[in-house]
N, C-alpha and C positions, 0 to 999 in steps of 0.2 A: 867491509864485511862486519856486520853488528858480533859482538862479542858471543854471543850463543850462537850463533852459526859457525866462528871457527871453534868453539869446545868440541862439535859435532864432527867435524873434522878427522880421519885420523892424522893424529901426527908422527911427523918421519923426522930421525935423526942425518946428520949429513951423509950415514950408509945407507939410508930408506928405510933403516930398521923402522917398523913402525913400532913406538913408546906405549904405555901402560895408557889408558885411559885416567881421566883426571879422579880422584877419589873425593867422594862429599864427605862434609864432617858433620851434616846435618843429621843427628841423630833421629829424627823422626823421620827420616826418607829411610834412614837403613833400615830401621824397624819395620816400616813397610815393606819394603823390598826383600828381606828376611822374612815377613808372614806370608808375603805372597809367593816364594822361591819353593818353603816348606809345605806348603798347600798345594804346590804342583809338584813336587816329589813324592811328597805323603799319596796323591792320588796315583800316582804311577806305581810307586811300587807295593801299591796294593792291589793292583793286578795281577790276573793269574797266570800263571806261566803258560804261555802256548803249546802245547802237547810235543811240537813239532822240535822246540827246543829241549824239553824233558827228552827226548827221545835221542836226541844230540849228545847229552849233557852223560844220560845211560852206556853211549853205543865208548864217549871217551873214556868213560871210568871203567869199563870194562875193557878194554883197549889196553889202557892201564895197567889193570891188575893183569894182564895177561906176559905183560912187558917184563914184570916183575921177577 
């Protein structure tokens, strides 16, 4: 097996745990990997709340305060 096929791998300790993935020290991959993680976070959580959730979010807090 060529060396990048087993990195792909997961790898198991002698319980199966499966281990951490291998970590690059390649500063320019993280830097990417970092623009592109925050460019799809920054897009999601500037979406809007679905009504159906706000409606959810209402019915606990008030739940809440009635608990109280």
């Amino acid at each position: 097996m060529a060396k990048n096929d087993d990195e792909r791998q997961p790898r198991t300790d002698m319980t199966g745990s499966v281990k951490p993935a291998r970590k690059t020290s390649d500063p320019t991959v993280q830097a990417a990997i970092g623009r592109k993680l925050r460019a799809l976070y920054d897009e999601v959580a500037n979406e809007p709340v679905p009504d159906r959730f706000s409606e959810l979010l209402k019915k606990l807090a008030d739940q809440e305060n009635q608990d109280r």
